[in-house]
VOBA-1610 file (N, C-alpha, C; in pm, whole numbers, padded with zeros to 5 digits, always signed):
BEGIN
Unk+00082-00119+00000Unk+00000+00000+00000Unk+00086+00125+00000Unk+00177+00125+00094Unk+00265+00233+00089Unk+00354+00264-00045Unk+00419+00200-00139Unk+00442+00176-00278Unk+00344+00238-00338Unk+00210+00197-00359Unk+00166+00276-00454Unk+00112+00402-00403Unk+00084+00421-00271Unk+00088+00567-00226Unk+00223+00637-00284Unk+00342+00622-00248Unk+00425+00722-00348Unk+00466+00738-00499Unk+00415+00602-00531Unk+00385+00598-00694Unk+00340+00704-00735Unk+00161+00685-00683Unk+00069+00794-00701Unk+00151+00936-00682Unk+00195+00959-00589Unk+00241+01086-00561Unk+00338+01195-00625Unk+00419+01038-00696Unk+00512+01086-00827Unk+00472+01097-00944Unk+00387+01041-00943Unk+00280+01062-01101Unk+00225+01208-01106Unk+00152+01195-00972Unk+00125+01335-00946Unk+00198+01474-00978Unk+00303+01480-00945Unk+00381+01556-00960Unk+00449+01579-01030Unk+00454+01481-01170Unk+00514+01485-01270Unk+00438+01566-01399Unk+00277+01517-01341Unk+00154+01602-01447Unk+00111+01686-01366Unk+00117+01742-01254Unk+00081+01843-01203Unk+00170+01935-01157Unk+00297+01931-01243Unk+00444+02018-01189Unk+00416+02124-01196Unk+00352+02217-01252Unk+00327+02401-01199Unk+00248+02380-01107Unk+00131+02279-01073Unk+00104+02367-00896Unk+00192+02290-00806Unk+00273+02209-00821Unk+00362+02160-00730Unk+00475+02277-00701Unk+00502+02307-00841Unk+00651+02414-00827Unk+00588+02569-00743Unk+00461+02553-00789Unk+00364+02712-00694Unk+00362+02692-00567Unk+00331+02561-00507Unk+00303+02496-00373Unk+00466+02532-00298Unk+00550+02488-00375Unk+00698+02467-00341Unk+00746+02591-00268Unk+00729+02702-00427Unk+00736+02841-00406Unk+00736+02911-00270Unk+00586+02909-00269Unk+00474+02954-00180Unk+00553+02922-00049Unk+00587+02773-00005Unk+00627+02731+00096Unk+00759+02777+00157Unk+00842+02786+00055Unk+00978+02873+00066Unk+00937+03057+00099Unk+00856+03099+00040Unk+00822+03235-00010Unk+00812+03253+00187Unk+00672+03181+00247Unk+00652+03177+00358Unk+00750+03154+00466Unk+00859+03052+00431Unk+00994+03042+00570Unk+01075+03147+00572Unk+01100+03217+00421Unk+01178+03386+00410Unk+01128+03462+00495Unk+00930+03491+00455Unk+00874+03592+00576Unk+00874+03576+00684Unk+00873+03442+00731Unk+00851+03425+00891Unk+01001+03407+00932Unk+01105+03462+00907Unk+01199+03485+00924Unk+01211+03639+00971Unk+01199+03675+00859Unk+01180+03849+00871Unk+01098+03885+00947Unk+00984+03827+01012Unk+00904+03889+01108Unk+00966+03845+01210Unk+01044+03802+01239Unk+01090+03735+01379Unk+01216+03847+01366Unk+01262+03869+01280Unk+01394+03966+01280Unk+01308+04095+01283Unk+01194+04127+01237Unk+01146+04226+01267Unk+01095+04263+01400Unk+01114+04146+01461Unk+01019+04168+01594Unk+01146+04201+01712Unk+01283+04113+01682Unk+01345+04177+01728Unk+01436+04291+01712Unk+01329+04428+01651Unk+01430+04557+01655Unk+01464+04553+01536Unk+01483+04459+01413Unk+01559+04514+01264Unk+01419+04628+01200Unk+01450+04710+01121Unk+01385+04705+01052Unk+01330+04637+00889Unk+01207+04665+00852Unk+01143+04569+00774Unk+01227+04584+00667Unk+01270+04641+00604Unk+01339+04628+00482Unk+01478+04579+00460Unk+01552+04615+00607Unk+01641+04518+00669Unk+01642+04373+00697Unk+01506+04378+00765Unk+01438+04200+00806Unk+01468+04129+00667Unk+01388+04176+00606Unk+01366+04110+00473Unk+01492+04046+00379Unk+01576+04142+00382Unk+01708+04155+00328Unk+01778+04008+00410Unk+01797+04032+00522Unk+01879+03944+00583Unk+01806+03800+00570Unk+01649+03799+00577Unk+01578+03679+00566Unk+01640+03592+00441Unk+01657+03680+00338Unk+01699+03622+00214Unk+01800+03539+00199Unk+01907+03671+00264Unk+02021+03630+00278Unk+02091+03500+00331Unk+02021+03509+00468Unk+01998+03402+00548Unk+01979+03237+00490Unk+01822+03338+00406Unk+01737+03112+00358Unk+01850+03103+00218Unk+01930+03172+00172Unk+02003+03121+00060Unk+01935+03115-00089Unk+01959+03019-00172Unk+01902+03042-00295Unk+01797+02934-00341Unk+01670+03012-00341Unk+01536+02892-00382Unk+01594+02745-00480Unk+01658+02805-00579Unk+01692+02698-00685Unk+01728+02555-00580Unk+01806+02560-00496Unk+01894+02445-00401Unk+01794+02380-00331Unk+01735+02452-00306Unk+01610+02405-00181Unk+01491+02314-00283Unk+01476+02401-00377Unk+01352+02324-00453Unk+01414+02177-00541Unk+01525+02195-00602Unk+01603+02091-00593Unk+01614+01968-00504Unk+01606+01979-00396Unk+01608+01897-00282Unk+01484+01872-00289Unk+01373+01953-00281Unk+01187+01883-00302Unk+01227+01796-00383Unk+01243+01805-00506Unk+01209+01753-00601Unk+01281+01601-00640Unk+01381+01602-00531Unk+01501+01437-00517Unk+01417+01398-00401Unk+01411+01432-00316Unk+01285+01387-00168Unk+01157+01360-00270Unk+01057+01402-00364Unk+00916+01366-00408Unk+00991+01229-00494Unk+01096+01205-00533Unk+01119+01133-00657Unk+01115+01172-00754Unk+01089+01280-00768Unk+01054+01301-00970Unk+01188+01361-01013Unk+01294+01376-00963Unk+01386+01460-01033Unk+01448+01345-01120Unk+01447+01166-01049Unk+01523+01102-01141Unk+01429+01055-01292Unk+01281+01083-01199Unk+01209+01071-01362Unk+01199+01171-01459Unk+01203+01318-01386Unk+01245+01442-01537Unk+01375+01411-01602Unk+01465+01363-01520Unk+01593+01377-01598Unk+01576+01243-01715Unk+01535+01138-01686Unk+01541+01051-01775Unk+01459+01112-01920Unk+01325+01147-01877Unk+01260+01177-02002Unk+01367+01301-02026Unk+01408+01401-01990Unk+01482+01519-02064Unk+01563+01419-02143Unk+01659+01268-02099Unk+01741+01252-02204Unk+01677+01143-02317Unk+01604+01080-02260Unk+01507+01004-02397Unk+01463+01140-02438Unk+01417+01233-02462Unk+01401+01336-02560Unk+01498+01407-02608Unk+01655+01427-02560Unk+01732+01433-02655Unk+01802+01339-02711Unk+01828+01175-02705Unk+01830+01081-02765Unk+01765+01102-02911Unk+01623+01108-02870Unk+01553+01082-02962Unk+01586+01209-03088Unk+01577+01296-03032Unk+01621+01449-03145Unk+01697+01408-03170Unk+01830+01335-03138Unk+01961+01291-03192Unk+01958+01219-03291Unk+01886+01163-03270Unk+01880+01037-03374Unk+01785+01085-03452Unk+01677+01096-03458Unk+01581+01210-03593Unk+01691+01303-03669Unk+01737+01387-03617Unk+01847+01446-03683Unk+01962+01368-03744Unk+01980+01235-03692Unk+02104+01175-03778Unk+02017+01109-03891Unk+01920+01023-03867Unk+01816+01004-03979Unk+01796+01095-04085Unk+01794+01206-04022Unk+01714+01294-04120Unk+01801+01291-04219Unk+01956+01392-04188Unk+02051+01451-04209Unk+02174+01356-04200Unk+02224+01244-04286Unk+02319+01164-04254Unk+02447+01223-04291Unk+02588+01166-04217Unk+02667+01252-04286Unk+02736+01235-04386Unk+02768+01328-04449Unk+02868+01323-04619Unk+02962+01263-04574Unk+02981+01125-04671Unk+03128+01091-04687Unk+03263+01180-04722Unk+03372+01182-04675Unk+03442+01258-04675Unk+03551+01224-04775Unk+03560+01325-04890Unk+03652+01304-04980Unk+03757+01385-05004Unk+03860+01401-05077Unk+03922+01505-05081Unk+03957+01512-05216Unk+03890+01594-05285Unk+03887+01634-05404Unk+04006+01747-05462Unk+04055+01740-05607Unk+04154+01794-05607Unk+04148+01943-05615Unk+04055+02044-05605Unk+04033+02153-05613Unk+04053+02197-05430Unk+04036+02074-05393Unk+04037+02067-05209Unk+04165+02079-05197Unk+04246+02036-05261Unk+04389+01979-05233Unk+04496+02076-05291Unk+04429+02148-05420Unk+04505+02266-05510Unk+04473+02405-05401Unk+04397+02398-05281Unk+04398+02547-05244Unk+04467+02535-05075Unk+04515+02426-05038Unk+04573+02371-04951Unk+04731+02401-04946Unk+04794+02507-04883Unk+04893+02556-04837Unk+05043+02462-04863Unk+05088+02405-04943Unk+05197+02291-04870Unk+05333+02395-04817Unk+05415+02306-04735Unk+05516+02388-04678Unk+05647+02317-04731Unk+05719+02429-04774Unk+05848+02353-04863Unk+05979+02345-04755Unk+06023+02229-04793Unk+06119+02197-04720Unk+06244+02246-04692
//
C-alpha cells in the first residue's frame, strides 16, 4: 500500500508540476517571511528583516532541488529530458546523414603545402 501511495504521488507531480513548483514556491516564499518577522520583531527594521531573511534562507533553486530528489521526480524528469534528446539525436542523424568525406583535387590545389 505504501508503494503505490508514493507511486501515485510521483505521477502526481510529474503532471501536475506548476502547482507543485507554486506549492513549493509559496512554501519557501513563507519560511523567508517568517523569518523576517521574527527579525522584525526583534528591533531590525522591515526592509532590513527582509534583506537578511533572504540572505539568510540562501538560494530557492537548491532548496527546490532537494523537493524535487525527496518527491522522486527529479530522477524521472531527468530521464525523459534525455530520452528526448536521444531521440532528437537520432531524428536528426536520420534525417541529415553525414557526407562521406573526400578530398577532391580543387580541395587539395587550395591547400597551403610547406616547402622543405
Amino acid at each position: 500500500m505504501r508503494v503505490f501511495t508514493s507511486l501515485r504521488s510521483v505521477v502526481s507531480a510529474l503532471f501536475h508540476r506548476s502547482l507543485v513548483e507554486n506549492e513549493v514556491e509559496e512554501e519557501l516564499r513563507a519560511h523567508i517571511q517568517d523569518r523576517a518577522n521574527d527579525l522584525k520583531r526583534s528591533g531590525v527594521p522591515r526592509a532590513e528583516a527582509e534583506r537578511r531573511a533572504r540572505i539568510e534562507f540562501g538560494g530557492y533553486e537548491k532548496y527546490k532541488e532537494e523537493i524535487r530528489e525527496a518527491q522522486g521526480t527529479h530522477f524521472l524528469e531527468t530521464l525523459i529530458q534525455d530520452l528526448r534528446y536521444g531521440l532528437r539525436m537520432l531524428r536528426n542523424l536520420l534525417v541529415s546523414p553525414p557526407l562521406p568525406y573526400s578530398r577532391s583535387p580543387s580541395a587539395s590545389a587550395r591547400t597551403p603545402r610547406s616547402s622543405p
